[in-house]
Structure formats: structure tokens, C-alpha cells
Backbone as XML, in Angstrom:
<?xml version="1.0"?>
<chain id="A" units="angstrom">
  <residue number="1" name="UNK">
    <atom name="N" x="0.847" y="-1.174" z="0.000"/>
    <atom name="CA" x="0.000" y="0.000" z="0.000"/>
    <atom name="C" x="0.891" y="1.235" z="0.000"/>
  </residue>
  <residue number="2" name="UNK">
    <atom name="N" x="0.719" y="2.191" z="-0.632"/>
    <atom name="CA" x="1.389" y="3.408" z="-1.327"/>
    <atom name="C" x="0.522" y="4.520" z="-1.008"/>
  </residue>
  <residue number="3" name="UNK">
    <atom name="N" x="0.098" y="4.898" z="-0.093"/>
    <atom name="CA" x="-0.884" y="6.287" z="0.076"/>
    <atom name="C" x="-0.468" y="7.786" z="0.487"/>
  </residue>
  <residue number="4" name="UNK">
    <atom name="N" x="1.010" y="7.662" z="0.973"/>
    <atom name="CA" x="1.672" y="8.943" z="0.263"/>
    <atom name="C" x="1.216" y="9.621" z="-0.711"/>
  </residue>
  <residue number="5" name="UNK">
    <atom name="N" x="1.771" y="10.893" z="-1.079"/>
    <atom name="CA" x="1.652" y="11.440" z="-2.023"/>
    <atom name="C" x="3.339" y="11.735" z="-2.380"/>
  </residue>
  <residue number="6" name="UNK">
    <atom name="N" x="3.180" y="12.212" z="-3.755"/>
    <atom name="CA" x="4.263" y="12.288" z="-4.231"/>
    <atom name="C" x="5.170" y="13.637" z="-3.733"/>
  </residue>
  <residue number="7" name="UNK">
    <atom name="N" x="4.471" y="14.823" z="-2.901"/>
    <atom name="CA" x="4.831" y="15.949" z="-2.680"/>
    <atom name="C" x="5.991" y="15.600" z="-1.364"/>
  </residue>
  <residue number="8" name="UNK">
    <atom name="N" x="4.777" y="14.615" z="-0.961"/>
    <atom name="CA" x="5.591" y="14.112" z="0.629"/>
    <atom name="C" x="6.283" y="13.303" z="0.468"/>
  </residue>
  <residue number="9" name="UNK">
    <atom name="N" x="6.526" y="12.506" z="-0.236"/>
    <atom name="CA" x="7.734" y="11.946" z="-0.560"/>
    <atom name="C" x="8.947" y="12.208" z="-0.854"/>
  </residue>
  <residue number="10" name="UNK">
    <atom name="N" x="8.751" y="13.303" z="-1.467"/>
    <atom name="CA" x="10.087" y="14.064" z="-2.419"/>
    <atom name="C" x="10.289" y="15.081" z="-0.966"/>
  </residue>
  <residue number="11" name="UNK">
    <atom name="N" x="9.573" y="15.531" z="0.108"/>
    <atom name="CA" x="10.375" y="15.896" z="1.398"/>
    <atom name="C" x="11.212" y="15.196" z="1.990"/>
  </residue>
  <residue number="12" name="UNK">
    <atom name="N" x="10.294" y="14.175" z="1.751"/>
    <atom name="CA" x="10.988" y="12.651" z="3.051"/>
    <atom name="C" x="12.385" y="12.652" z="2.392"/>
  </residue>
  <residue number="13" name="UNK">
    <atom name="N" x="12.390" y="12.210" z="1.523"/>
    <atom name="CA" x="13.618" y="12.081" z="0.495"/>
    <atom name="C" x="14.477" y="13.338" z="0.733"/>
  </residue>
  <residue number="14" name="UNK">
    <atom name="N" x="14.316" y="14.274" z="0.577"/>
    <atom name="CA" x="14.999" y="16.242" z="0.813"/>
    <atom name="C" x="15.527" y="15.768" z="2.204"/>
  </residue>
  <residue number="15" name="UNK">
    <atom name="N" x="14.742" y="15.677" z="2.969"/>
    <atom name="CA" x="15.494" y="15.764" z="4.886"/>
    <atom name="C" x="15.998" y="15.116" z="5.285"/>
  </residue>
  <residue number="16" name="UNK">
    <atom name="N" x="16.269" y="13.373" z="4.822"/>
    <atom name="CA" x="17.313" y="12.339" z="4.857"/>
    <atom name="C" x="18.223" y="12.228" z="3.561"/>
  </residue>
  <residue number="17" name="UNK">
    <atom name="N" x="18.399" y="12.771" z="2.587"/>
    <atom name="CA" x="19.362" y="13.322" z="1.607"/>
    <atom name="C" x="20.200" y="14.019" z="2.262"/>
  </residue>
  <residue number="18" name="UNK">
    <atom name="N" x="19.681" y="15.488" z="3.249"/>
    <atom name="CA" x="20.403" y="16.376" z="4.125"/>
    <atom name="C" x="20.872" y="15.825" z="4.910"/>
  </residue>
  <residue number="19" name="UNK">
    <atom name="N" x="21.210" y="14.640" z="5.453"/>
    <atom name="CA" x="21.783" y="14.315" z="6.667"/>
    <atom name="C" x="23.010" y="13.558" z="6.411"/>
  </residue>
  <residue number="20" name="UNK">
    <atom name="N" x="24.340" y="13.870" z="7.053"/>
    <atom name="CA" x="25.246" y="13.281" z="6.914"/>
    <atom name="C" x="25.222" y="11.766" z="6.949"/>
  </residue>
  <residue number="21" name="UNK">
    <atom name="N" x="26.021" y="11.520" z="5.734"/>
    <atom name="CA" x="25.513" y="9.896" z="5.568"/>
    <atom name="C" x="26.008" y="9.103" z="7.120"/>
  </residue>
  <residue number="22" name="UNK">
    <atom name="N" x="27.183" y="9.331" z="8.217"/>
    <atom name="CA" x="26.836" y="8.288" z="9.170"/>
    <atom name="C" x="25.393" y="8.615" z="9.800"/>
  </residue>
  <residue number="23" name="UNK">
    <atom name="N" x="24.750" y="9.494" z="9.907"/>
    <atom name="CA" x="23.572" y="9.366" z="10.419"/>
    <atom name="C" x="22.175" y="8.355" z="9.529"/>
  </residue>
  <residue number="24" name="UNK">
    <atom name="N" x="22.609" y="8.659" z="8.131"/>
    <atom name="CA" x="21.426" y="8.114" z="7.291"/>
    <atom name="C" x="22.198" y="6.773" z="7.585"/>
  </residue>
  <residue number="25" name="UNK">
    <atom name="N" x="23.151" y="6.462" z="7.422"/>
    <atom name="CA" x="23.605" y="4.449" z="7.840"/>
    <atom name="C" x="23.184" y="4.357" z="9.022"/>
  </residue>
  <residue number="26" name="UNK">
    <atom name="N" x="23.453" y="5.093" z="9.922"/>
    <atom name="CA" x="22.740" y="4.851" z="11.501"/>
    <atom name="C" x="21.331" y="4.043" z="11.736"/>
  </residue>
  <residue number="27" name="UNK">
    <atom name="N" x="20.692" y="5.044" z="10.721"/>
    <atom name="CA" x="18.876" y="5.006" z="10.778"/>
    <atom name="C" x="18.854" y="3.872" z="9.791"/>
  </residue>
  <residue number="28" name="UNK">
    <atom name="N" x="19.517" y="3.816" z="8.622"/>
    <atom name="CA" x="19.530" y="2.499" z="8.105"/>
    <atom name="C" x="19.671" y="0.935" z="9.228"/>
  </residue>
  <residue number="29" name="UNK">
    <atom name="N" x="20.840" y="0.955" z="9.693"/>
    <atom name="CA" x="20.770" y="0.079" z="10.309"/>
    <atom name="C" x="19.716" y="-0.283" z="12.013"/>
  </residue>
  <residue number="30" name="UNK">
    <atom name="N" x="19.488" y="0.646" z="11.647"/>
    <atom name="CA" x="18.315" y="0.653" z="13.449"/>
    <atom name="C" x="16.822" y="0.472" z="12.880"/>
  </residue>
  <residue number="31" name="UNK">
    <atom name="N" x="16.783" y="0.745" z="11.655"/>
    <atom name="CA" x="15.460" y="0.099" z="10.334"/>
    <atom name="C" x="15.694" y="-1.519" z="10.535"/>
  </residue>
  <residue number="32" name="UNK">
    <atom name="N" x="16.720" y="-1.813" z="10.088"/>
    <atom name="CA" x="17.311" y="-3.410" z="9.921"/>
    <atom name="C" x="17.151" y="-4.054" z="11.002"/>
  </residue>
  <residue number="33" name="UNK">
    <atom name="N" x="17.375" y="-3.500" z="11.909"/>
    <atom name="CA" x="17.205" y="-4.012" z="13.438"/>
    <atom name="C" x="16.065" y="-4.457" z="13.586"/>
  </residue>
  <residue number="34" name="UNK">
    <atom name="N" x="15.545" y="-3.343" z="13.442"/>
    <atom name="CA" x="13.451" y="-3.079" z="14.012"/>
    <atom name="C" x="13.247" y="-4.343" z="13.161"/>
  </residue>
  <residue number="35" name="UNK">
    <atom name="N" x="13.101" y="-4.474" z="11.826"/>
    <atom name="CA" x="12.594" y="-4.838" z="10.857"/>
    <atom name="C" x="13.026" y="-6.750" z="11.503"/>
  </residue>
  <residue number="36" name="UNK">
    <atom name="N" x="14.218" y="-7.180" z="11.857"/>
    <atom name="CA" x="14.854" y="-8.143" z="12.020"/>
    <atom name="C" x="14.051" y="-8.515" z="13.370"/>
  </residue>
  <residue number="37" name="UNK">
    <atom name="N" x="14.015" y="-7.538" z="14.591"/>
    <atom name="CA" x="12.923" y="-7.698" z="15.723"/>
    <atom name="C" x="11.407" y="-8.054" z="15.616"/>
  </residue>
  <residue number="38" name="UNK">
    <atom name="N" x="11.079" y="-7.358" z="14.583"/>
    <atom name="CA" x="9.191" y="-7.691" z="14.160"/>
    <atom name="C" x="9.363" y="-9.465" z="13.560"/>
  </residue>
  <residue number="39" name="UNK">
    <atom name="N" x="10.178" y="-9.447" z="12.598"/>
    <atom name="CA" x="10.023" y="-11.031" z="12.112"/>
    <atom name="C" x="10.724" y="-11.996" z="12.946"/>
  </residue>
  <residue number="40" name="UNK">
    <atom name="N" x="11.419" y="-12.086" z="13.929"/>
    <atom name="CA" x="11.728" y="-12.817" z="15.222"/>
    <atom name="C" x="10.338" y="-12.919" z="15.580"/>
  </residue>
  <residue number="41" name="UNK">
    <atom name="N" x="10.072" y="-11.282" z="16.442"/>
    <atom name="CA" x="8.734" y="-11.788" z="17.012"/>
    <atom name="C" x="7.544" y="-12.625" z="16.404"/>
  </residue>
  <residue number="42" name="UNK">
    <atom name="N" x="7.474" y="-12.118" z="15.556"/>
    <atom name="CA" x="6.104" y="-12.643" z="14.461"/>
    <atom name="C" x="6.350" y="-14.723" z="14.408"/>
  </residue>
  <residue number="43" name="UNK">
    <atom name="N" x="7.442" y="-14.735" z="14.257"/>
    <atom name="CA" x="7.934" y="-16.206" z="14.201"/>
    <atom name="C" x="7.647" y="-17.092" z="15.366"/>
  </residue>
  <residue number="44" name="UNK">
    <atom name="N" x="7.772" y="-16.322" z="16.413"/>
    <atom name="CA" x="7.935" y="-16.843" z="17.734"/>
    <atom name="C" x="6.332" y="-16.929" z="17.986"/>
  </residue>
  <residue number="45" name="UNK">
    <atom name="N" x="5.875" y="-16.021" z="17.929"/>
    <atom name="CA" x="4.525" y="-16.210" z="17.886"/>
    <atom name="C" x="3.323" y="-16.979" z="17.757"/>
  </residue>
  <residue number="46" name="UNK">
    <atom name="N" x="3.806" y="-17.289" z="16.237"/>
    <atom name="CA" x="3.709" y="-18.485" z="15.673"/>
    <atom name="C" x="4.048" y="-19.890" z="15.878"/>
  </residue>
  <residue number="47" name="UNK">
    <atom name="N" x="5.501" y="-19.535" z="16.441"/>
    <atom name="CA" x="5.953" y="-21.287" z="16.740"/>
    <atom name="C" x="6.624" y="-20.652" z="18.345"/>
  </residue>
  <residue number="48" name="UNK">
    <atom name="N" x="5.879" y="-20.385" z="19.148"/>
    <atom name="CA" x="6.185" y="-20.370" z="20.971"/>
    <atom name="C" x="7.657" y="-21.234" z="20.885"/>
  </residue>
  <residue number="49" name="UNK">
    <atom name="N" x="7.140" y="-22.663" z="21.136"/>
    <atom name="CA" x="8.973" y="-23.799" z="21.209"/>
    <atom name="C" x="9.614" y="-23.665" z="20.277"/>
  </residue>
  <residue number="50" name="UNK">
    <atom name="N" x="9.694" y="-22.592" z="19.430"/>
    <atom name="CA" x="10.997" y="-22.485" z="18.383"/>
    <atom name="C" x="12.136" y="-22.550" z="18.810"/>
  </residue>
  <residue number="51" name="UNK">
    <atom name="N" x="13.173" y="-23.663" z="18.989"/>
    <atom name="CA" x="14.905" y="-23.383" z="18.852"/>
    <atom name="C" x="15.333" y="-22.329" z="18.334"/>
  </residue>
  <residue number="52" name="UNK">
    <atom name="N" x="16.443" y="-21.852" z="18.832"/>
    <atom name="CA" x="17.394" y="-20.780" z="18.159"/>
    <atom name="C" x="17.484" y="-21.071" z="16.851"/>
  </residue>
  <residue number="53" name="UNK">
    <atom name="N" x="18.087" y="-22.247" z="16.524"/>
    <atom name="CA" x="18.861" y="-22.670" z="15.214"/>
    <atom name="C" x="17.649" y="-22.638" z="14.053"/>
  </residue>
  <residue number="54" name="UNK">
    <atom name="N" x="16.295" y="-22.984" z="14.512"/>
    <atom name="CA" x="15.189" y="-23.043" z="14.057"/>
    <atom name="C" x="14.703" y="-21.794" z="13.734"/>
  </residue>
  <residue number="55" name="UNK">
    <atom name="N" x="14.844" y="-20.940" z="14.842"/>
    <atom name="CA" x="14.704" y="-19.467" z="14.377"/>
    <atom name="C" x="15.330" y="-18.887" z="13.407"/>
  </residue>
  <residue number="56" name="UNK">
    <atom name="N" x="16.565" y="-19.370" z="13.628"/>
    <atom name="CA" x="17.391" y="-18.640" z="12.363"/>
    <atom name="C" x="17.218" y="-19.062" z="11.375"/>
  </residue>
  <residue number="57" name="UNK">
    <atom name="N" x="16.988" y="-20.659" z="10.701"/>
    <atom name="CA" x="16.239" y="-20.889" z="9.480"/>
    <atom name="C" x="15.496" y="-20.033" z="9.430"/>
  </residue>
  <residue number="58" name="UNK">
    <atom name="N" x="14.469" y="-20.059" z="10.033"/>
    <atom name="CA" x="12.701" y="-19.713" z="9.594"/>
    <atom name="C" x="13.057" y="-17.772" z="9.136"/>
  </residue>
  <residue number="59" name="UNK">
    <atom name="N" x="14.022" y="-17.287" z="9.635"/>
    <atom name="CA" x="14.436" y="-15.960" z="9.494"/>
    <atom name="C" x="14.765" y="-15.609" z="8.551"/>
  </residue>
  <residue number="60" name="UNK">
    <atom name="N" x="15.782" y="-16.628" z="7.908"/>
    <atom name="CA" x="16.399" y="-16.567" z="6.294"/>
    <atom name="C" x="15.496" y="-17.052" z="5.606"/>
  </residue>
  <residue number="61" name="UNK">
    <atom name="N" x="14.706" y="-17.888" z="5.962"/>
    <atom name="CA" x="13.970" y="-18.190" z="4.530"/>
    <atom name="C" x="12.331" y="-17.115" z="4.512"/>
  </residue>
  <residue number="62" name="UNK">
    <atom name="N" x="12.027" y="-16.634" z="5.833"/>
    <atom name="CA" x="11.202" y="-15.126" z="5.454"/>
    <atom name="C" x="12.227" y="-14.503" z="4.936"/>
  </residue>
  <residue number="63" name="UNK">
    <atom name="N" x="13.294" y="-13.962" z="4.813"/>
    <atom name="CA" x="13.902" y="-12.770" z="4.475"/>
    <atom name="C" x="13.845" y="-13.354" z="2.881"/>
  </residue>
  <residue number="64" name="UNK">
    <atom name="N" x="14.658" y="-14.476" z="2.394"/>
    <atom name="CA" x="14.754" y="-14.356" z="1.128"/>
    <atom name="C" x="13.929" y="-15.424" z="0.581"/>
  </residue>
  <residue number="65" name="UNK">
    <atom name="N" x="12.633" y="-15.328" z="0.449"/>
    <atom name="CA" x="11.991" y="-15.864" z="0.535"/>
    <atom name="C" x="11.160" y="-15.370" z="-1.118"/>
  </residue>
  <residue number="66" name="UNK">
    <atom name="N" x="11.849" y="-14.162" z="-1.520"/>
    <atom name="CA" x="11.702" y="-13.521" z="-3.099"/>
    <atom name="C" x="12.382" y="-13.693" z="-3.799"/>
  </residue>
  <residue number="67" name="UNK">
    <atom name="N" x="14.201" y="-14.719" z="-2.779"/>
    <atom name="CA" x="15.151" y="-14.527" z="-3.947"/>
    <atom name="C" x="15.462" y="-15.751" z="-4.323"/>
  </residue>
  <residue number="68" name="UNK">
    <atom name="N" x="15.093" y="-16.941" z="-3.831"/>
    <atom name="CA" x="14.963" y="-18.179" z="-4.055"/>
    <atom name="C" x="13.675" y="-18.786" z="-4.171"/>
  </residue>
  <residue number="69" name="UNK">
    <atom name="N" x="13.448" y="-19.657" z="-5.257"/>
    <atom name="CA" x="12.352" y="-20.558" z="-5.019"/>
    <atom name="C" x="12.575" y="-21.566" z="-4.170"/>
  </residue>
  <residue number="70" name="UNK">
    <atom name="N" x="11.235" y="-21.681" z="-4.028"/>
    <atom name="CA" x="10.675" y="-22.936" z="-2.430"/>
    <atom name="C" x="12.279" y="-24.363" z="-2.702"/>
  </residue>
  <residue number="71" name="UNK">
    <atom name="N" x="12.149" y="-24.822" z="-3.850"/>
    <atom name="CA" x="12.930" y="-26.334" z="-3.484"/>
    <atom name="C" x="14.436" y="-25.519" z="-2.988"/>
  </residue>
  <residue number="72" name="UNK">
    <atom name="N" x="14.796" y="-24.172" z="-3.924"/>
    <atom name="CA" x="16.503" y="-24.438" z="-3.316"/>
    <atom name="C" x="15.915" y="-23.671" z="-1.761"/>
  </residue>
  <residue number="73" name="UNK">
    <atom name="N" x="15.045" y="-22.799" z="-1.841"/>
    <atom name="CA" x="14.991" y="-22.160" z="-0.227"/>
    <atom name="C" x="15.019" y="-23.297" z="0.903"/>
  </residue>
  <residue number="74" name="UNK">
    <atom name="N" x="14.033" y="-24.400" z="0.475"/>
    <atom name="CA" x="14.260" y="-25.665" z="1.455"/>
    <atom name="C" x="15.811" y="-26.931" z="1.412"/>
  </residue>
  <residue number="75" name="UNK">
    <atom name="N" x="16.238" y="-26.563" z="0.084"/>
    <atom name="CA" x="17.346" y="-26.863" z="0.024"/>
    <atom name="C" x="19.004" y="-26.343" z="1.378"/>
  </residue>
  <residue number="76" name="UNK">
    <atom name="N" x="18.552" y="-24.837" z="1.316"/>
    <atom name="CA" x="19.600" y="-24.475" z="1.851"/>
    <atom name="C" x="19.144" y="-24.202" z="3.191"/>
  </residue>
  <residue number="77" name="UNK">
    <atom name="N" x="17.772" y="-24.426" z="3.452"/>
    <atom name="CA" x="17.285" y="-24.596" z="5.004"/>
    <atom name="C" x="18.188" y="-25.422" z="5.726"/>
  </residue>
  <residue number="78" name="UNK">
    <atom name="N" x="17.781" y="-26.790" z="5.183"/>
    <atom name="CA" x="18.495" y="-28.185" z="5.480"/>
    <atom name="C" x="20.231" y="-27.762" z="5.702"/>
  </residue>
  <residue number="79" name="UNK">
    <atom name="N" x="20.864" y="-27.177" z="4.654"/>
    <atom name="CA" x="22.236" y="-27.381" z="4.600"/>
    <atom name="C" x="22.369" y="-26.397" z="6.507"/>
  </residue>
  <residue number="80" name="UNK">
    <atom name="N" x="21.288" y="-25.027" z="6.412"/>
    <atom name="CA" x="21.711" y="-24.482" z="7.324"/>
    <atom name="C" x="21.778" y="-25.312" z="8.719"/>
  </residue>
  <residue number="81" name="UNK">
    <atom name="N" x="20.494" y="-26.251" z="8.942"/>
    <atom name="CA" x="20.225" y="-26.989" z="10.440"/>
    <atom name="C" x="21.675" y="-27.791" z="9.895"/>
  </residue>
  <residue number="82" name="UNK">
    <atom name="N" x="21.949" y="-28.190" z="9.163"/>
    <atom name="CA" x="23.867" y="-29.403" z="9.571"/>
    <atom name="C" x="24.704" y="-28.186" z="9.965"/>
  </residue>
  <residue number="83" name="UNK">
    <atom name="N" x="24.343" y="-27.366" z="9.632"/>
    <atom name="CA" x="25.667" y="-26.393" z="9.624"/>
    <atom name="C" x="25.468" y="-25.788" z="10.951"/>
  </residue>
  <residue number="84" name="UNK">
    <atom name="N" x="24.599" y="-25.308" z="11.766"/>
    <atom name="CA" x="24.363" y="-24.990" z="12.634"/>
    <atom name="C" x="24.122" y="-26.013" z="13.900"/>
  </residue>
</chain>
């Protein structure tokens, strides 16, 4: 969903353009964080007795979950639980 407008956008864009880039990497990475915290939680949620190691599958394969199809995504699930 996109319900911005284009006026306010091109601010948003103007006032984090203005900011010295360690601050815009700052807010980048504290985005990544948040973003990495909501899909933990959301997971856990879902599966309460989730393992760590289990978590961290289920984490990578929401995250890239656009950049692989299902057989190699379950492919490299598997490789991750030996590896972990």
C-alpha cells in the first residue's frame, strides 16, 4: 500500500538526503534491526517452542523468501540446520 503522495515523498527524500551519511547508515541500520525484531517476534509467535537454530532458518527463509524458489529455499534450510 502506497498512500503517500508524491509531494511528501520528495520531502521525506529532501530531509534524509540532508543528513550526513553516518547518520542516514545509523537510521539504516536501526530500520534493519526493528525490521529483524518484528520477524523474530512474528515467528515466535507463531511457533512459541521455536529453537534458536530453528529461528534462524525460519528468518532466512522469510527474508529471502523472493530470492529463491521454495525447493533451493528448502534446500539451503536443510544445509543451514547441519551447519548450525
Amino acid at each position: 500500500m502506497n498512500d503517500t503522495p508524491k509531494f511528501i515523498q520528495q520531502k521525506q527524500f529532501e530531509i534524509i538526503a540532508s543528513k550526513p551519511l553516518k547518520d542516514r547508515l545509523n537510521g539504516l541500520f536501526e530500520m534493519t534491526e526493528l525490521s529483524r525484531k518484528i520477524i523474530r517476534n512474528r515467528i515466535r509467535t507463531k511457533i512459541p517452542d521455536i529453537s534458536e537454530i530453528e529461528l534462524k532458518i525460519e528468518m532466512f527463509k522469510t527474508f529471502y523468501r523472493f530470492d529463491y524458489d521454495e525447493d533451493t529455499l528448502q534446500i539451503i534450510a536443510k544445509q543451514m540446520a547441519c551447519y548450525l
